[in-house]
Residue, then its C-alpha position, 0 to 999 in steps of 0.5 A: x833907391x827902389x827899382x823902376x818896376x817898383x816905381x811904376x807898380x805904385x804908379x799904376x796903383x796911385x792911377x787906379x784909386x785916382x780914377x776908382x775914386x773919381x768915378x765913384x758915385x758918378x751917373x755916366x750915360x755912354x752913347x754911342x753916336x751911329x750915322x745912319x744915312x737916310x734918303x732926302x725924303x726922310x729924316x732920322x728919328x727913333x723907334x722905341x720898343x717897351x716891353x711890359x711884362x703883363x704879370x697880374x696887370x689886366x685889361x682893364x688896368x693896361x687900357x687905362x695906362x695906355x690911354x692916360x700915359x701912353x697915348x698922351x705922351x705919343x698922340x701921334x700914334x704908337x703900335x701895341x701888340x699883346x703876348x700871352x706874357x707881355x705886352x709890346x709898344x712901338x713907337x717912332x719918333x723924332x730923335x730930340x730930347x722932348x720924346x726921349x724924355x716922353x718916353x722915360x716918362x712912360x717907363x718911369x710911370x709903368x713902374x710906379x704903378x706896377x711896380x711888380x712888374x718889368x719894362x725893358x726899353x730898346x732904342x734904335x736909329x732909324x729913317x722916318x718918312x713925314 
């Protein structure tokens, strides 16, 4: 009969592939929810910050993405502010699932038609005045 230590080694083993095995291949997104208290006149929404590094993007080309991808998806306004190596968007809107899909989209299409070239997207709670 083999020994408890022994049995619960293979036990732990068994557990491990088990799991191993259940995740693998499996597209998680982890949240994690934040309450952030906002006064009665405002409401909670997000603000996205898109860092594009501008790499061999010119001018020409940036005012154009912002025009036809950027400003369509957030008619509402956006903040843009240029580096010597990147460009930066800010962008405040409502937490739903239509901006967080606008917002993807414009990454999605940054890199389509930069693909050389990074985005990096930081999302952050925030209280939004109407």
């Amino acid at each position: 009969m083999a020994s408890p230590c022994a049995r619960s080694s293979g036990f732990r083993a068994a557990v491990a592939i088990a799991l191993s095995l259940a995740v693998s291949g499996c597209a998680v997104e982890w949240t994690r929810e934040h309450k952030l208290y906002c006064r009665m006149d405002e409401t909670l929404g997000i603000r996205e910050t898109l860092t594009f590094d501008r790499g061999a993007i010119d001018d020409a080309a940036w005012k154009r993405f912002e025009a036809d991808t950027i400003a369509h998806a957030f008619p509402h306004g956006f903040t843009t502010i240029g580096t010597a190596s990147s460009r930066v968007v800010t962008i405040a809107h409502a937490d739903d699932a239509a901006s967080d899909a606008a917002a993807s989209d414009i990454v999605k299409r940054f890199r389509a038609e930069f693909p050389h070239d990074a985005v990096r997207r930081e999302r952050s709670a925030v209280c939004l005045l109407p």
